[in-house]
Structure formats: C-alpha cells, structure tokens
C-alpha beads as a LAMMPS data file, in Angstrom:
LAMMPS data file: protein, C-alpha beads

120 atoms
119 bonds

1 atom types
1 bond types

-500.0 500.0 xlo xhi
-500.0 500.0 ylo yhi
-500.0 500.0 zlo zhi

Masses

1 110.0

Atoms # bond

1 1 1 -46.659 133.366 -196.018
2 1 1 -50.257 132.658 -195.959
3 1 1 -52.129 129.279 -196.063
4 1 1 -53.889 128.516 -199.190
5 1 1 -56.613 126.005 -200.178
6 1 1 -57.818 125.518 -203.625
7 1 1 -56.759 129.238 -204.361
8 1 1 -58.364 130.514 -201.642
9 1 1 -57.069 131.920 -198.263
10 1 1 -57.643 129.292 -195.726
11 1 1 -59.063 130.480 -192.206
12 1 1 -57.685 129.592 -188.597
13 1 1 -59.127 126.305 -187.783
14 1 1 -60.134 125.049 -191.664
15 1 1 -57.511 122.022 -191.221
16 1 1 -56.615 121.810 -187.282
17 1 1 -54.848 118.526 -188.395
18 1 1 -52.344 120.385 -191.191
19 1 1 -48.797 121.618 -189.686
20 1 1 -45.997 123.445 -191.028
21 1 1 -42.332 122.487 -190.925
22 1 1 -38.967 124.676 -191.132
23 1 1 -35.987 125.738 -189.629
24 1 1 -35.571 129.046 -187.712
25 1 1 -38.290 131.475 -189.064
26 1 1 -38.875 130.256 -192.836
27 1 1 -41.509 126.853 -193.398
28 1 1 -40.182 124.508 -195.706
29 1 1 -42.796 122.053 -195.476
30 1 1 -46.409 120.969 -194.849
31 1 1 -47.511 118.048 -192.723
32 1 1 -50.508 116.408 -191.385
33 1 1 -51.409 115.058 -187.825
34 1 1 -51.947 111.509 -187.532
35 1 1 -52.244 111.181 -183.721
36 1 1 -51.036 112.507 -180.629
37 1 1 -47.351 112.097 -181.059
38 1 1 -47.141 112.159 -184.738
39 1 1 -46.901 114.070 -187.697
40 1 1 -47.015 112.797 -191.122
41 1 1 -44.772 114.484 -194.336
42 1 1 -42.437 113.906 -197.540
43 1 1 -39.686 112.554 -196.838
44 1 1 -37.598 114.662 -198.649
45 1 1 -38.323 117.321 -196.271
46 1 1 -36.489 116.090 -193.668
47 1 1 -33.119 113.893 -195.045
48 1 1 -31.040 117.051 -195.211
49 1 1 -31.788 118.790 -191.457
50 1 1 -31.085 117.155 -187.723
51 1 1 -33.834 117.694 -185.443
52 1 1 -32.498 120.639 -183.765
53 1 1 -32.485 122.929 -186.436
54 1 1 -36.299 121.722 -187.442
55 1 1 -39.909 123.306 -185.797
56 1 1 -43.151 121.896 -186.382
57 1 1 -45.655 124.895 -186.203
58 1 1 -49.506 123.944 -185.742
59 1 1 -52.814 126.132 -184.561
60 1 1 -52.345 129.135 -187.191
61 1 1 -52.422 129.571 -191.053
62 1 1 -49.416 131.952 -190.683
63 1 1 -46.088 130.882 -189.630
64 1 1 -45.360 133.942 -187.103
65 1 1 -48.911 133.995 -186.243
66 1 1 -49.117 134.664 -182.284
67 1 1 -51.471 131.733 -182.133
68 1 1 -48.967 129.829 -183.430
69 1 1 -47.634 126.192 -181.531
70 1 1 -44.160 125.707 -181.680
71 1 1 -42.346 122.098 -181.220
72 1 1 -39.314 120.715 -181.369
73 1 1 -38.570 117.292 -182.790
74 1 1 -37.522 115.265 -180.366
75 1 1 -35.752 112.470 -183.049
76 1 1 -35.705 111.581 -186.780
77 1 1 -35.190 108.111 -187.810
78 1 1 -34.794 107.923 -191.517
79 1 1 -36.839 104.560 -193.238
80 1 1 -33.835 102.208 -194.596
81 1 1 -35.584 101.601 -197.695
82 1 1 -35.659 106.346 -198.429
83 1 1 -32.982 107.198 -200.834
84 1 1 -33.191 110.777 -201.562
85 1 1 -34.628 111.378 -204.892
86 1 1 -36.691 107.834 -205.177
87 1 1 -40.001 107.967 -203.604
88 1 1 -39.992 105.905 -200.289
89 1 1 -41.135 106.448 -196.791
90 1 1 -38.815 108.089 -194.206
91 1 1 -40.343 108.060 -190.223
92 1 1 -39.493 111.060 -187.587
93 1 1 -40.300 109.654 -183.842
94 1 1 -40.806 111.299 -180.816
95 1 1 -41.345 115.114 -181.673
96 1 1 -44.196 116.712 -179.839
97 1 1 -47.649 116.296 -180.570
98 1 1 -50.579 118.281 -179.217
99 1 1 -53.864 117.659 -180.825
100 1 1 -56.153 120.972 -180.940
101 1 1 -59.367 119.557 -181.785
102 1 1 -60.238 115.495 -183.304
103 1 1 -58.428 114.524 -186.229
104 1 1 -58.539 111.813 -189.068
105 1 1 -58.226 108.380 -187.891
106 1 1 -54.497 107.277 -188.579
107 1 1 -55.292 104.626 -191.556
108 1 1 -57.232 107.575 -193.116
109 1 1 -53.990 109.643 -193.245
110 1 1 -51.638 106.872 -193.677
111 1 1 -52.942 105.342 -196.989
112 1 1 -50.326 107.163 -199.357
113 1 1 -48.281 105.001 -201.512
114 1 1 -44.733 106.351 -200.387
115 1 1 -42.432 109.582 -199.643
116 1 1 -43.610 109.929 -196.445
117 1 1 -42.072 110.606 -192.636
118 1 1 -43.602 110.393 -189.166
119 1 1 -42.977 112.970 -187.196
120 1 1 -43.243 111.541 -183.055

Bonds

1 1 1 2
2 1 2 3
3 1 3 4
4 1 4 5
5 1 5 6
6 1 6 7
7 1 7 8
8 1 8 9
9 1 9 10
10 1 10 11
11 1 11 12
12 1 12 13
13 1 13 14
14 1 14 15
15 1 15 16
16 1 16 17
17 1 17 18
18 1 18 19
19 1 19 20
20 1 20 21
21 1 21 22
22 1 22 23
23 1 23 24
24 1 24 25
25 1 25 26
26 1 26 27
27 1 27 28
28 1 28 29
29 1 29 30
30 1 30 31
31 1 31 32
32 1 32 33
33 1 33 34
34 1 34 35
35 1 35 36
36 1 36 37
37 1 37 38
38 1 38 39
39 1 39 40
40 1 40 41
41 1 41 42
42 1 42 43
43 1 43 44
44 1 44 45
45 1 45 46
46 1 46 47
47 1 47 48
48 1 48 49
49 1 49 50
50 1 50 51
51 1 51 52
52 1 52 53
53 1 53 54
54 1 54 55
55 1 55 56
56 1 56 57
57 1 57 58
58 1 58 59
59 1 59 60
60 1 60 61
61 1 61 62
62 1 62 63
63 1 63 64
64 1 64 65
65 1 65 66
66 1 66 67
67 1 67 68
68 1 68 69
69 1 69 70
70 1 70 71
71 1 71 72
72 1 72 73
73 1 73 74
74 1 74 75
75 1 75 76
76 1 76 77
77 1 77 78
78 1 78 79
79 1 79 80
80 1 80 81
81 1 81 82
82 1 82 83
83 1 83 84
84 1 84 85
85 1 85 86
86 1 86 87
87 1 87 88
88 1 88 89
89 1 89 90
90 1 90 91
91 1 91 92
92 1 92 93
93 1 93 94
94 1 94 95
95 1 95 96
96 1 96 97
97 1 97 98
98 1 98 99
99 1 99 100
100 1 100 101
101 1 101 102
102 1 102 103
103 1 103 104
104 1 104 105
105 1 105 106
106 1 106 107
107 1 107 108
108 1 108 109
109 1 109 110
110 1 110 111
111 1 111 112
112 1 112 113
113 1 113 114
114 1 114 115
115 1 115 116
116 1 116 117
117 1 117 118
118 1 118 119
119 1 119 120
C-alpha cells in the first residue's frame, strides 16, 4: 500500500512527521510525530493489540519500503476516560521515537478534540 495525499501519491519525505502503525506486515493505522518519544493516533487503533504485536513504521511512504524505520512500542497505557466506540483520548508511552528531520511543535499537533493516543 501506497501513501496518498489529496488523491495524489505522496513522495518520500512530503510528511517526515506522519507514521504508520500495524502488526506483523499489514498497517492498520496512521499517526503523527509529536516529539522525540511520541507518536500521536486514534485511539481505537490501539485498545484491541498489546504492544508486542504492534510496529510503528516511519521514513517511507510504503510499508515494506527498505527505507523504512521500524519500532517497537515499548508500553500502552489506555486514557481512563477511552471507552471503545465513544470518542476519547487513549495515551501509548514509551515506544521509540526517532525524529528524521524538525517537526510541528507539540500544541500544533495536539489541538484535536478527542480519540487520540500517544505513542512514547
């Protein structure tokens, strides 16, 4: 599977601070780095999987791209207000993070209203 922007093919390096998210060799998920050791998502993307069946992949607009970066996530700690189904904000700390060129600031990224998780 390819990236895509707007309907068009997006190019290595368009969005250095967007990641994918999946288990074994099939992304599930899109994400967005927030800082060095996080990774912001939905929520609902991770309340069903333990962190070591879950990769972060960043660095490539294909998931088996050779260029691709490959993490594991180190811990997920699910918000106590997230019921599945109801919008609300689930956190992931202590993954991996690698930053590959400057991002958005964090307030930038974190200004969504809610199903969101932090990937650390």
């Amino acid at each position: 599977a390819q990236a895509v922007y707007c309907g068009h093919q997006a190019k290595p390096g368009d969005f250095p601070y967007v990641v994918a998210l999946g288990h074994s060799d099939y992304p599930q998920c899109g994400g967005a780095i927030i800082n060095s050791n996080h990774v912001v998502t939905a929520a609902h993307c991770v309340d069903w999987i333990s962190e070591e069946y879950f990769t972060v992949v960043a660095g490539a607009v294909e998931w088996d791209s050779p260029q691709a970066q490959r993490r594991e996530i180190e811990k997920i700690e699910i918000h106590p207000d997230y019921y599945p189904g109801i919008e609300n904000p689930s956190l992931i700390e202590r993954c991996f993070l690698f930053l590959i060129q400057r991002i958005k600031r964090q307030e930038e990224i974190l200004d969504a209203d809610n199903d969101i998780a932090v990937l650390r």
